[in-house]
C-alpha positions as CSV (number, residue, x, y, z in Angstrom):
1,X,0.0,0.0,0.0
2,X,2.9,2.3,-0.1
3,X,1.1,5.0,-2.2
4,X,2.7,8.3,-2.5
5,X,0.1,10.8,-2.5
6,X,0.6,11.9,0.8
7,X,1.7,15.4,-0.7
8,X,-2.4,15.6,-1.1
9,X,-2.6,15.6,2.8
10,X,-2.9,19.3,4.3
11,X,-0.6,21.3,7.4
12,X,-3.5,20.3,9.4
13,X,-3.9,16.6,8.7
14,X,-0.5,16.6,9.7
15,X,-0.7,18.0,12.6
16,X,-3.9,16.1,13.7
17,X,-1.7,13.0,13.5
18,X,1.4,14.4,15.3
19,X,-0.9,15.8,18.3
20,X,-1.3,12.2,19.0
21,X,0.1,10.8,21.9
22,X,2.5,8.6,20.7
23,X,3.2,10.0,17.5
24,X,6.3,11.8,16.6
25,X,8.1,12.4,13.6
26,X,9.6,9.0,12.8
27,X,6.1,7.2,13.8
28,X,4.7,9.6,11.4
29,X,6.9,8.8,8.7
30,X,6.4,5.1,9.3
31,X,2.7,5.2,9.2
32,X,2.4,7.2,5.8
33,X,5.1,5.2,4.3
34,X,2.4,1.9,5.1
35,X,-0.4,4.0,4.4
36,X,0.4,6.6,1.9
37,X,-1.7,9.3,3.2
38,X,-3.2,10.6,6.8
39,X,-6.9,9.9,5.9
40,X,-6.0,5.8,5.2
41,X,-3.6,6.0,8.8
42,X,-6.9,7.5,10.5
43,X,-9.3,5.0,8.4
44,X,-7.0,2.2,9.4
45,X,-7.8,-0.4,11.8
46,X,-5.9,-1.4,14.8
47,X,-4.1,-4.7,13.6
48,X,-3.1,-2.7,10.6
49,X,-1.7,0.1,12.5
50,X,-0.2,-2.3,14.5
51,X,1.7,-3.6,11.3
52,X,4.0,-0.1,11.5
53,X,7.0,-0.7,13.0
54,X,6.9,1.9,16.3
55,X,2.8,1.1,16.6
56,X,2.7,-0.8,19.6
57,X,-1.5,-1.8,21.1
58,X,-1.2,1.3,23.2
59,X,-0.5,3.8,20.3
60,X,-2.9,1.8,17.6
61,X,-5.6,2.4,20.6
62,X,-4.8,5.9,20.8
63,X,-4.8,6.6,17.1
64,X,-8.2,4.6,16.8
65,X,-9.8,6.7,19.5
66,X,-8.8,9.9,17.8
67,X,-9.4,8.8,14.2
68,X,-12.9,8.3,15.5
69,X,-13.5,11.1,17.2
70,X,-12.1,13.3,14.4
71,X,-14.6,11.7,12.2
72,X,-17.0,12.2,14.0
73,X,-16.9,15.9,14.3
């Protein structure tokens, strides 16, 4: 799944995904390296996330909770 169209992604799906705990600036490269793009690492489910090296059950389950709260804004 390593699509590069993560230029697509805007400053402030960025920064939705670094203000989660857990997620710096290598676990962010990690995850849109897998995913390609912050809208698939928020649509992702846990055992997927999990699949990213750094992404341990703590961090999947944080990244979960705020993917689904952000969509459900």
């Amino acid at each position: 799944m390593n699509q590069d169209n993560h230029e697509s992604d805007t400053i402030e799906d960025i920064v939705r995904l670094s203000m989660i705990a857990g997620v710096g600036p290598i676990l962010r490269k990690n995850l849109l390296a897998r995913f390609g793009s912050v809208a698939r690492v928020l649509a992702a489910s846990n055992s997927e996330l999990r699949q990213v090296q750094g992404v341990g059950s703590k961090t999947a389950a944080e990244i979960d909770r705020k993917s689904t709260r952000l969509n459900s804004s």
